[in-house]
C-alpha positions in Angstrom: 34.6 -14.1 26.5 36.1 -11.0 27.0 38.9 -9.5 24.7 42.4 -10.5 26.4 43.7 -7.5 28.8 48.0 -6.8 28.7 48.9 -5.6 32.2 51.4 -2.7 31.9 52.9 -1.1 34.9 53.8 2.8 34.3 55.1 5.8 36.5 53.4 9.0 36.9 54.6 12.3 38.9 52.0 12.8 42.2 49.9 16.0 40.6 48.9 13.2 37.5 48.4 10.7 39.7 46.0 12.9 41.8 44.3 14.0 38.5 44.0 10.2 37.5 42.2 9.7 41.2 39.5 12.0 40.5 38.9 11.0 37.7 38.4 7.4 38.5 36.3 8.3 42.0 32.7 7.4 40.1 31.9 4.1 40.7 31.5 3.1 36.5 34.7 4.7 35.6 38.2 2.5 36.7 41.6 3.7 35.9 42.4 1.4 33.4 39.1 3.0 31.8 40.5 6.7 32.0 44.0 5.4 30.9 43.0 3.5 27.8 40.9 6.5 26.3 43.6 8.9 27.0 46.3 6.4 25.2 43.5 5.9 22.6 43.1 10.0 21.6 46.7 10.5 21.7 47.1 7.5 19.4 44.2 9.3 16.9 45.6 13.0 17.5 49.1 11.5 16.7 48.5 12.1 13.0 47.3 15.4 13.0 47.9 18.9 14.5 45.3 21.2 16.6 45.2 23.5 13.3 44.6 21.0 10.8 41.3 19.5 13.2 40.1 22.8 14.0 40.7 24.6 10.5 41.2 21.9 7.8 37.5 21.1 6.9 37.2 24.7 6.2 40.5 25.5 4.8 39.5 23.1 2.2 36.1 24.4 1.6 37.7 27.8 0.8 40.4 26.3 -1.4 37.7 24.8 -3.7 35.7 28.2 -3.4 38.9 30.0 -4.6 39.2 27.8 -7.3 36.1 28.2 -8.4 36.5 32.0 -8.3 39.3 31.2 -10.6 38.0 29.6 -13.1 35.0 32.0 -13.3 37.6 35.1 -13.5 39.0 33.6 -16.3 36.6 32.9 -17.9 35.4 36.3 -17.8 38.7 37.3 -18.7 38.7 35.0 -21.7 35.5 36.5 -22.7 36.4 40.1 -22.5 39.2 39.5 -24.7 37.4 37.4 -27.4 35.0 41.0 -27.3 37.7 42.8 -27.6 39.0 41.2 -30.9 35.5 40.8 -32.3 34.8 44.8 -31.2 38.2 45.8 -32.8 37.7 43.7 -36.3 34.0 45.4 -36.4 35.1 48.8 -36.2 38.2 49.0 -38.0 36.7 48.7 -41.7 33.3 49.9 -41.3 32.8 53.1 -42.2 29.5 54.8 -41.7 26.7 52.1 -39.9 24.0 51.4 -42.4 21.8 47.9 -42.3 23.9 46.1 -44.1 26.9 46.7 -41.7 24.8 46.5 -38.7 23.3 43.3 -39.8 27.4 41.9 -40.4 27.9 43.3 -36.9 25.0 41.2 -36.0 26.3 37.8 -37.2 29.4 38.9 -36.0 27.9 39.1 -32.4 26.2 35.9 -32.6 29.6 34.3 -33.6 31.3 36.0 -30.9 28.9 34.7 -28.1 29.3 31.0 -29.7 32.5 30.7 -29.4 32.1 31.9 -25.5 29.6 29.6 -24.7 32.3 26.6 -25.8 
């Protein structure tokens, strides 16, 4: 049994009507056909803009990209800084560089790129 059909009786102006026509001159296609699939899309579209189906898959890829550049720059930046510190605290009571205070510079280092990798 087919699904129950509601007739509905509508107005068009003449240049829709004759675009309806042709469109329904193919034996397999009927009016009700072209009618229903054009109430159908507007029904889907009705929810979104042109922009937002043409760019919005993308829009959001580059969001998450950008994101992602974020996070990396500050890490970086995060990094740099922690260097920085580490760099400034070596230098400012060493004198002259012998073993013993390249070796401290050493451990130093190896802290320095724990507590980065965290």
């Amino acid at each position: 049994m087919k699904p129950a059909r509601i007739r509905h009786q509508f107005l068009l102006d003449s240049e829709l009507s004759e675009k309806l026509d042709q469109l329904s001159r193919s034996p397999s296609t009927t009016k009700s056909q072209v009618v229903a699939k054009a109430v159908r899309a507007f029904i889907d579209q009705r929810g979104e803009n042109e922009l937002d189906r043409r760019y919005g898959k993308r829009l959001d890829r580059l969001s998450r990209d950008l994101d992602h550049v974020r996070r990396d720059a500050e890490m970086i930046l995060e990094s740099l800084a922690l260097f920085i510190r580490f760099s400034i605290t070596l230098h400012a009571h060493t004198p002259v560089p012998d073993k013993a205070t390249q070796a401290i510079a050493q451990e130093r280092f190896q802290k320095f790129v724990e507590q980065v990798g965290r």
